[in-house]
Each structure stands twice: as C-alpha cells, then as structure tokens.
Backbone as JSON Lines, residues from 0, in Angstrom:
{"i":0,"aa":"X","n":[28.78,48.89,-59.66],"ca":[27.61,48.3,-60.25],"c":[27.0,49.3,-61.22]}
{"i":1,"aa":"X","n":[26.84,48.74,-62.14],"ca":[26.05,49.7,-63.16],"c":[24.55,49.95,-63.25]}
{"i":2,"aa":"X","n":[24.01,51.08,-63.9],"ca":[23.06,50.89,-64.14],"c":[21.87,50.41,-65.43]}
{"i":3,"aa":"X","n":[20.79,49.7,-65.05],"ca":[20.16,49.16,-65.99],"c":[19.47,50.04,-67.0]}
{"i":4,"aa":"X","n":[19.43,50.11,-68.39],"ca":[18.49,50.95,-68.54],"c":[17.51,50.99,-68.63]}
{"i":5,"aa":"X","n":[16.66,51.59,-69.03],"ca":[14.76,51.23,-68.61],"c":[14.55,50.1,-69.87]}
{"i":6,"aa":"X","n":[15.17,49.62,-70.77],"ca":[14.14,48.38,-71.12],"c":[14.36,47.44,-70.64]}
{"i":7,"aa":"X","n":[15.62,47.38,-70.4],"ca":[16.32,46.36,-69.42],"c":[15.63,46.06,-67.89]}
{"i":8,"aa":"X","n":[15.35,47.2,-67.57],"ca":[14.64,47.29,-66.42],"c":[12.94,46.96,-66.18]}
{"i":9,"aa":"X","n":[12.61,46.94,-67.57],"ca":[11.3,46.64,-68.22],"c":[11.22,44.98,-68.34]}
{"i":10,"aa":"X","n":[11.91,44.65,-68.79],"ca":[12.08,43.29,-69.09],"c":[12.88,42.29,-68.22]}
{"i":11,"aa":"X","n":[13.36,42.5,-67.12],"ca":[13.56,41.76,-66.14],"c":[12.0,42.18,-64.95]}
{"i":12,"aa":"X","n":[11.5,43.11,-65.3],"ca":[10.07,43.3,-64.33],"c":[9.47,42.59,-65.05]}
{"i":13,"aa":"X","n":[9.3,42.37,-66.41],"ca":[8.33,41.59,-66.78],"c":[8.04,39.77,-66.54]}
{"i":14,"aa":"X","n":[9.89,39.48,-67.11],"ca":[9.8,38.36,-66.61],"c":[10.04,37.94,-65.19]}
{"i":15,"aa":"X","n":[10.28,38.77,-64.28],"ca":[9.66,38.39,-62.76],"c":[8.14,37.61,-62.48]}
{"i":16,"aa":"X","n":[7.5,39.58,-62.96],"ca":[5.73,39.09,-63.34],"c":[5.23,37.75,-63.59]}
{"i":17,"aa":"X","n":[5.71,37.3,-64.76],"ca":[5.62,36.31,-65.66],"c":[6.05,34.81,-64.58]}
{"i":18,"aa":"X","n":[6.99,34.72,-64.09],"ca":[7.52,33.76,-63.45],"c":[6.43,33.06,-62.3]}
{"i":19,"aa":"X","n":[6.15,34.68,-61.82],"ca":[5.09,34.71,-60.09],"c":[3.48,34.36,-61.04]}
{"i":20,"aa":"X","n":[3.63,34.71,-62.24],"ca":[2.13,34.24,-62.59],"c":[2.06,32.57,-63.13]}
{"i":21,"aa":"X","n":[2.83,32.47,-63.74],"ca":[2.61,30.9,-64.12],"c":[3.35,30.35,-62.31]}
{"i":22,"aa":"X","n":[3.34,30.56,-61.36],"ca":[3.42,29.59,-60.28],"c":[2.63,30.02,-59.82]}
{"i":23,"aa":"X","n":[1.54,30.69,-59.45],"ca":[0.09,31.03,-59.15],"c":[-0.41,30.24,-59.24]}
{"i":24,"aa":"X","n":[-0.18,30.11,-61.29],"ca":[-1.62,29.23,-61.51],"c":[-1.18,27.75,-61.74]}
{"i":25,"aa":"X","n":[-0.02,27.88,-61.43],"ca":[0.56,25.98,-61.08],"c":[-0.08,25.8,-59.57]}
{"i":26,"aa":"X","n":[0.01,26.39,-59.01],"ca":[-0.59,26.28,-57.05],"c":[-2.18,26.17,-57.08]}
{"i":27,"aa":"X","n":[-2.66,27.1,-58.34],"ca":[-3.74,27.38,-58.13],"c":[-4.96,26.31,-58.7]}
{"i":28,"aa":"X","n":[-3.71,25.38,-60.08],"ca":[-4.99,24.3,-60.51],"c":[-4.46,22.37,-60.6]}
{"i":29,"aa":"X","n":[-3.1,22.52,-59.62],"ca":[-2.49,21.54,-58.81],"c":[-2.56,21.26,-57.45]}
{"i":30,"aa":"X","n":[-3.55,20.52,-56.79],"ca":[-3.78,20.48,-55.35],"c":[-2.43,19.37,-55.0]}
{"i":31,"aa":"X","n":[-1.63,19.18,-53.54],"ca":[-1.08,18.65,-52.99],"c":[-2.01,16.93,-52.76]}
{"i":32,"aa":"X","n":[-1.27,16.24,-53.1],"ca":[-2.41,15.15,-52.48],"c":[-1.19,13.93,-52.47]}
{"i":33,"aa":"X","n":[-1.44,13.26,-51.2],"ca":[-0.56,11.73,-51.14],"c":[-1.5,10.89,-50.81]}
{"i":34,"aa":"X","n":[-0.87,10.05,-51.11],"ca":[-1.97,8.11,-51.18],"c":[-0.95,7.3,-50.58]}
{"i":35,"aa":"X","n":[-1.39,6.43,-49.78],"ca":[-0.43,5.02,-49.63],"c":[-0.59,4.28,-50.21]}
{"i":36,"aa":"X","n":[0.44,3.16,-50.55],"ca":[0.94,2.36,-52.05],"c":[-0.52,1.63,-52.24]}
{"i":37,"aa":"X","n":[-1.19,1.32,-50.81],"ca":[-2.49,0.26,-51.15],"c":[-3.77,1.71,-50.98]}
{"i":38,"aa":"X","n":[-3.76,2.39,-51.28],"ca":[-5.01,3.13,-51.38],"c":[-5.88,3.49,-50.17]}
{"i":39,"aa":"X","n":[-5.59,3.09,-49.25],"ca":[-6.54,3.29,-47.89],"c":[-5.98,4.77,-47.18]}
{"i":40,"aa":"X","n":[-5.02,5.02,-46.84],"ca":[-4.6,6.35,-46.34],"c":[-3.96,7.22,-47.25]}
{"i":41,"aa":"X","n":[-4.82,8.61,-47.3],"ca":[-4.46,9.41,-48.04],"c":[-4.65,11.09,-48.0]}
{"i":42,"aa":"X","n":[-4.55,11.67,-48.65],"ca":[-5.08,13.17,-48.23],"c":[-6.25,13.88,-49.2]}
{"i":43,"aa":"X","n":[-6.53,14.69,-48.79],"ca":[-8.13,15.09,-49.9],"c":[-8.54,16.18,-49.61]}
{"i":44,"aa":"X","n":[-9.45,16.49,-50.2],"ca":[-9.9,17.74,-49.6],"c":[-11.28,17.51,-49.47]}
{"i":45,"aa":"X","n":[-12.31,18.27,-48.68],"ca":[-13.39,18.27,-47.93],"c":[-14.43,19.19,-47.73]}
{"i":46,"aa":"X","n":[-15.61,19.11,-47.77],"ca":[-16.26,20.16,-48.05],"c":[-17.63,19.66,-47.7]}
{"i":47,"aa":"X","n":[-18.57,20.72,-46.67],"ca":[-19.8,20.72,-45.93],"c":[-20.59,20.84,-47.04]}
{"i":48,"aa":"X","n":[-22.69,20.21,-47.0],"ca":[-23.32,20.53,-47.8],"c":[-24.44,20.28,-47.02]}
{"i":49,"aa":"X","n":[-24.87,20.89,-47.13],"ca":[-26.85,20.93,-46.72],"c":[-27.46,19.65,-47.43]}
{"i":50,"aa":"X","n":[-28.73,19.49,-47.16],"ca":[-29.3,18.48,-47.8],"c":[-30.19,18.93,-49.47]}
{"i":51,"aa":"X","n":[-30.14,20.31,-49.49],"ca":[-30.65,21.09,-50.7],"c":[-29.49,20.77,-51.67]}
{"i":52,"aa":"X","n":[-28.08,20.89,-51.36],"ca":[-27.12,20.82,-52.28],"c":[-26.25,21.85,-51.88]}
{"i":53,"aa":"X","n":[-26.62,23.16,-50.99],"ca":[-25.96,24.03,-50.87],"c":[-24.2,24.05,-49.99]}
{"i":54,"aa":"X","n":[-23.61,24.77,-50.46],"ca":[-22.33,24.61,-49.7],"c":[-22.24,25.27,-48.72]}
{"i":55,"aa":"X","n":[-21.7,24.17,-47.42],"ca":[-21.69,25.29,-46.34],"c":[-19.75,25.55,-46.19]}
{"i":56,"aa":"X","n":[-19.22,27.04,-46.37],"ca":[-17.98,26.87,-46.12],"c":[-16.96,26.39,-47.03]}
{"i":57,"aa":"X","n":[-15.72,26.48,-46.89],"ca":[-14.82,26.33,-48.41],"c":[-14.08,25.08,-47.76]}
{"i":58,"aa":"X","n":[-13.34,24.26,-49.21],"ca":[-12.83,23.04,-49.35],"c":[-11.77,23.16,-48.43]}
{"i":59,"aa":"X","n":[-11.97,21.84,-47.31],"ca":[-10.23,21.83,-46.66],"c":[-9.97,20.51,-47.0]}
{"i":60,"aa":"X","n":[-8.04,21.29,-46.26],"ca":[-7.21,19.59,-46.15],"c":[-7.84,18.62,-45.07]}
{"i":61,"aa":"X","n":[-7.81,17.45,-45.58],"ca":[-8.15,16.39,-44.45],"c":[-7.28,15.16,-44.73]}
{"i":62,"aa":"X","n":[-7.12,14.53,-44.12],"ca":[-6.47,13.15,-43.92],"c":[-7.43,12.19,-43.65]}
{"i":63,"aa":"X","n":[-7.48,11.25,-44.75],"ca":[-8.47,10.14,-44.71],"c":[-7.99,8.89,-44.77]}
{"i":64,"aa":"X","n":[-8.49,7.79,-44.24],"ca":[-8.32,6.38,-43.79],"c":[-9.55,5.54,-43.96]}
{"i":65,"aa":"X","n":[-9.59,4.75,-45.0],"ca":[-10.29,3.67,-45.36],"c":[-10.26,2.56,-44.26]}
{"i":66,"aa":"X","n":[-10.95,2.15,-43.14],"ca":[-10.87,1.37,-42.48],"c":[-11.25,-0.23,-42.91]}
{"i":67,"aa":"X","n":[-10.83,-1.35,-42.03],"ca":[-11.84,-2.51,-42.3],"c":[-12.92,-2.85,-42.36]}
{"i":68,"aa":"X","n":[-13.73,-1.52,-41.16],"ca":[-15.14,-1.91,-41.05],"c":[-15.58,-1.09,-42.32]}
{"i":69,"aa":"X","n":[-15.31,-0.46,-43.17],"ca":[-15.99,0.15,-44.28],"c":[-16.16,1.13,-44.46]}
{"i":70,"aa":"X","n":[-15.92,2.31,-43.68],"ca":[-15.77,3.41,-43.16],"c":[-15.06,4.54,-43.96]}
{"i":71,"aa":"X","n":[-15.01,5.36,-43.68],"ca":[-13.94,6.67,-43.68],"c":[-13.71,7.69,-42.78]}
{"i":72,"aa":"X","n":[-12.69,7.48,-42.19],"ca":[-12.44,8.33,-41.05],"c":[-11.63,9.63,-41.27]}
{"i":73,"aa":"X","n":[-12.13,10.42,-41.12],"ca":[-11.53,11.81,-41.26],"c":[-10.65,12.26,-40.34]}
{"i":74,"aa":"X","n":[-9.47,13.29,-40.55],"ca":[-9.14,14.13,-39.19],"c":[-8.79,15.49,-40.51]}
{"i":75,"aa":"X","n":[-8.61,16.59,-39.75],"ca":[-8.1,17.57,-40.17],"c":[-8.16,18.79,-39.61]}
{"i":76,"aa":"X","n":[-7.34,19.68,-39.91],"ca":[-6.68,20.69,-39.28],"c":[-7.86,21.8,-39.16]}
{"i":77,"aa":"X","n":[-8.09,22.91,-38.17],"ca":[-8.88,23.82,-38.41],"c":[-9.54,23.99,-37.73]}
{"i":78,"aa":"X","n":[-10.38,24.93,-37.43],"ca":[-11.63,25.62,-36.48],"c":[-12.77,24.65,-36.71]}
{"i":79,"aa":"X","n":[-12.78,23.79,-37.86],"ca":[-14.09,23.37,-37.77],"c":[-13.9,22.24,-37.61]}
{"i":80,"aa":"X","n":[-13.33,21.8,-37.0],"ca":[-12.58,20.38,-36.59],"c":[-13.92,19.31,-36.33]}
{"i":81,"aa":"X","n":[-14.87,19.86,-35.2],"ca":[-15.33,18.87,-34.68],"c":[-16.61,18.33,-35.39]}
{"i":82,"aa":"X","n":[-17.25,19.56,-36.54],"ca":[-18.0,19.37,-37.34],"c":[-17.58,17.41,-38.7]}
{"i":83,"aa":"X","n":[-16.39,18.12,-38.8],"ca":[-16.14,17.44,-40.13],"c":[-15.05,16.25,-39.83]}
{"i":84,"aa":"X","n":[-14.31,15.88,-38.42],"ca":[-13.38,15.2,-38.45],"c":[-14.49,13.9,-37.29]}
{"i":85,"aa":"X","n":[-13.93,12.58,-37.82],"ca":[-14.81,11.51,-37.64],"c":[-14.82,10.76,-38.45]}
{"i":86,"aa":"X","n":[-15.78,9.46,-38.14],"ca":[-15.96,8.39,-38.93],"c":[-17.04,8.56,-39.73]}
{"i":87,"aa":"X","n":[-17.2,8.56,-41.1],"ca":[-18.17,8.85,-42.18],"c":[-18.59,7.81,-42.84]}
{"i":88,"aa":"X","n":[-19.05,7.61,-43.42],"ca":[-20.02,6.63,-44.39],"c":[-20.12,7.01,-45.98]}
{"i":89,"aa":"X","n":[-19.21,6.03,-46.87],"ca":[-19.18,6.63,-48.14],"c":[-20.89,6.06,-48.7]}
{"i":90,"aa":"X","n":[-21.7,7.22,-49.42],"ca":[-23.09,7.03,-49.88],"c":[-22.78,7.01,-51.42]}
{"i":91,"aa":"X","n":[-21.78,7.42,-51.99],"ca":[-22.42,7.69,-53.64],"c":[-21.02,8.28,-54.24]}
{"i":92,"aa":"X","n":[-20.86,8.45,-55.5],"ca":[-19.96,9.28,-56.46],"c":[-21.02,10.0,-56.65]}
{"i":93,"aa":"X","n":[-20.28,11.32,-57.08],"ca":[-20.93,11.92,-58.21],"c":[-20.74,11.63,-59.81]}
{"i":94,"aa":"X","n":[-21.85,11.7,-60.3],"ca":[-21.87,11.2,-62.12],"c":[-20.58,12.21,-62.66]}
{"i":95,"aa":"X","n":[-20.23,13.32,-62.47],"ca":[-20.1,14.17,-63.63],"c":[-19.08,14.86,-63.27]}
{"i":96,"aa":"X","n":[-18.23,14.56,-62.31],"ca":[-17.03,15.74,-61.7],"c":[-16.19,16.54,-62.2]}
{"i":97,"aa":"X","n":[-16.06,17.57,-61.81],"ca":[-14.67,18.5,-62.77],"c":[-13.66,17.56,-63.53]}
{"i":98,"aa":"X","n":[-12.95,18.23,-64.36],"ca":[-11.8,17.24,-65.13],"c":[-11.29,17.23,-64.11]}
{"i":99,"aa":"X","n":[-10.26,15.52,-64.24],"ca":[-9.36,15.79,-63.27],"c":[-9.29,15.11,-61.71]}
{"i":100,"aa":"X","n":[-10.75,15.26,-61.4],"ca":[-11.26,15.39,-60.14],"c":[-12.02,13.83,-59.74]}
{"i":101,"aa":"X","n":[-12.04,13.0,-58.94],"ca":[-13.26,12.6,-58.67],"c":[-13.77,13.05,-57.13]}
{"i":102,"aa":"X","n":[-15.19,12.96,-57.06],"ca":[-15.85,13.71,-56.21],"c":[-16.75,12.08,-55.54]}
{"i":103,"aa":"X","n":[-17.0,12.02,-54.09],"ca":[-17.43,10.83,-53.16],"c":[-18.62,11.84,-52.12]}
{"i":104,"aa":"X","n":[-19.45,11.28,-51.74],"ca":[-20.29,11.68,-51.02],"c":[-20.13,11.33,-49.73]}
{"i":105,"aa":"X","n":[-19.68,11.36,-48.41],"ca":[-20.18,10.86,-47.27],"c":[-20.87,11.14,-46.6]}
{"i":106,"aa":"X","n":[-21.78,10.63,-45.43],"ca":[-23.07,10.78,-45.08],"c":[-22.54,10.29,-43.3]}
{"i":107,"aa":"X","n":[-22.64,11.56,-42.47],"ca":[-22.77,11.32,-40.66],"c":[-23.91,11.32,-40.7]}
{"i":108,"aa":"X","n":[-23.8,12.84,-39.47],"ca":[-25.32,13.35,-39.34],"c":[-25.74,14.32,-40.91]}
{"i":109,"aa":"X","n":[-24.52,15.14,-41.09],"ca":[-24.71,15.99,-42.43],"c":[-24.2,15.27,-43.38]}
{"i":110,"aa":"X","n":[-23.89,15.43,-44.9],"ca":[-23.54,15.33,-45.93],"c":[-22.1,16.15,-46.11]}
{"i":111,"aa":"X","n":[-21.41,15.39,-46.78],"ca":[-19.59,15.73,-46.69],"c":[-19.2,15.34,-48.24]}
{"i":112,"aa":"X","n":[-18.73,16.29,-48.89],"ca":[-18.51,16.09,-50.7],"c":[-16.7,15.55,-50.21]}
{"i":113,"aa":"X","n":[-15.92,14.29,-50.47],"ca":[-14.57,14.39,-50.47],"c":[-13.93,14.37,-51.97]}
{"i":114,"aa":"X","n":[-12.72,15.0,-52.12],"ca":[-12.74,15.82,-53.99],"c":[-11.26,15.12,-53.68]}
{"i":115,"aa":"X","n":[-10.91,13.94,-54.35],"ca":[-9.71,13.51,-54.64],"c":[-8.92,14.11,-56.43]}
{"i":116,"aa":"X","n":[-8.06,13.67,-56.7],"ca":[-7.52,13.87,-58.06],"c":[-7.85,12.73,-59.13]}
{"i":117,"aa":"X","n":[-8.15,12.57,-59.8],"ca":[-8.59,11.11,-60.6],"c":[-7.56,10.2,-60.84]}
{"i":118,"aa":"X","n":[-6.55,10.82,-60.62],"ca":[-4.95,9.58,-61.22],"c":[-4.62,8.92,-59.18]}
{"i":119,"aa":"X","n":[-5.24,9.57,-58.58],"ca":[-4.84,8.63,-57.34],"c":[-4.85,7.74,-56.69]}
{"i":120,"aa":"X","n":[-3.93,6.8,-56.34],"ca":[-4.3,5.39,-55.74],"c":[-5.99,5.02,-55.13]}
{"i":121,"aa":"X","n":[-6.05,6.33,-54.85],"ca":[-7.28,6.15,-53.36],"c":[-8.8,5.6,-54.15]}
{"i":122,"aa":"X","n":[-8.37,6.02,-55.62],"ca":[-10.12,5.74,-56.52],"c":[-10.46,4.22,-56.47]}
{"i":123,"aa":"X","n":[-9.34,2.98,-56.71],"ca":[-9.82,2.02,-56.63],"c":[-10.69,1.08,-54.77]}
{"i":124,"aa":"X","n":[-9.98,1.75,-54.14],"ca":[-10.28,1.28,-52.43],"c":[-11.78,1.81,-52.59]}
{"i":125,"aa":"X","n":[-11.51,3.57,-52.74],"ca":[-13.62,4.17,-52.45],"c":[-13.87,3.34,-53.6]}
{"i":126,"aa":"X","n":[-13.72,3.23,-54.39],"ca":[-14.82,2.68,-55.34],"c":[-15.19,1.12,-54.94]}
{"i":127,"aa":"X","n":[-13.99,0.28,-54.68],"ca":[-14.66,-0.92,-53.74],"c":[-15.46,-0.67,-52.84]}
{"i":128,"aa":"X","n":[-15.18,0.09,-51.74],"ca":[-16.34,0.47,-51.07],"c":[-17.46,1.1,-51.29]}
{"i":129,"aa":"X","n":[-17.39,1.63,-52.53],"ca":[-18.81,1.93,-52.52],"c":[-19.8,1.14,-53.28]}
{"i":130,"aa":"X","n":[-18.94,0.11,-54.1],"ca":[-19.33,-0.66,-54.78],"c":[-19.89,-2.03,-53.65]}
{"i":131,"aa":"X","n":[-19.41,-2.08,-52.24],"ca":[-19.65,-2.58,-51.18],"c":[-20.81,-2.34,-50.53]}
{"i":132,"aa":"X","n":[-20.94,-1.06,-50.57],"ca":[-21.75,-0.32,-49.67],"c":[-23.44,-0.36,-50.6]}
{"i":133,"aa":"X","n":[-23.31,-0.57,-51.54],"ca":[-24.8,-0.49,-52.79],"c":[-25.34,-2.15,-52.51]}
C-alpha cells in the first residue's frame, strides 16, 4: 500500500468533513415524520408551554391519533411521559409558523404546541377539527 501525499491527504479529509457536514444539516433541518393515507395517525413532535407563552423543556417525538370523538391522543417515548401523553383537545393554529412547519395548540390541564411539516397528510384532519371545534 502506498503512501498518500499530504494534499491528497488534505483533500480526502476535506471531503470527509464536507460529506459529515451537509448530513448534519440534512438531519438537522429534515424532521422524520409519517401520516396514514387518511390523516388521523401520525407522528409529530411536541412541546410543553406555560400559559405566559413560555417553553417548558425541548420538542419530542410523539405519536398522534385523531379520534372520532374529536380529540387527540398522544403517546410518546420518554421521562416525561405522564405529563404530555393522553387525550388533548385541539384549541387553535398558530397564525404565523416557521417555513415549512405548521404549528396546533392543544389544551389538557396545560397547553401543548404540536409542530407537524406543512406537506403532511395530517393538516387537512386537524384543520377539520379545528375548524369543528370553533
């Protein structure tokens, strides 16, 4: 086996670098998300809020289910399980969400932001329901 010489050795480090950075920021501004073909079961992410607006805690995975009675039932993985997994009550969109993004309000005892992708099956079901729920 031979050896490389240093630009050679420069330029296969670089495009390593290069490779591990554009899949960073593919991971980093592509969330995982599935929908079923009719929009009611799907995945999302989730996130606690005070009644000021403040955030309590960072966005998780959850698994959500649009029920018959009108609902949204949560489950998901994690320590904070018993806080955030349950049957919720969609209250509102938000007006103005990141690109990309749409953002749903649900309402237990606390306030629950759920942050879908905007191209996903799941926008037309919440939006019936919330268009239900007004």
């Amino acid at each position: 086996m031979r050896d490389l010489p240093p630009v050679e050795n420069f330029l296969t480090a670089t495009a390593f670098l290069g490779a591990l950075s554009m899949l960073a920021w593919y991971l980093q501004t592509h969330e995982a998300h599935w929908s079923s073909r009719d929009g009611t079961r799907f995945t999302c992410r989730v996130h606690a809020v005070d009644e000021r607006g403040t955030t309590l805690g960072r966005w998780r995975d959850a698994r959500a289910n649009i029920t018959s009675d009108g609902v949204v039932n949560l489950r998901l993985r994690g320590l904070r399980k018993r806080e955030i997994q349950g049957v919720w009550t969609l209250t509102g969109a938000v007006p103005d969400p990141p690109k990309g993004k749409n953002l749903y309000l649900l309402r237990q005892s606390n306030l629950l932001v759920l942050r879908v992708p905007s191209t996903s099956r799941c926008i037309a079901p919440l939006n019936a329901l919330l268009a239900q729920s007004n």
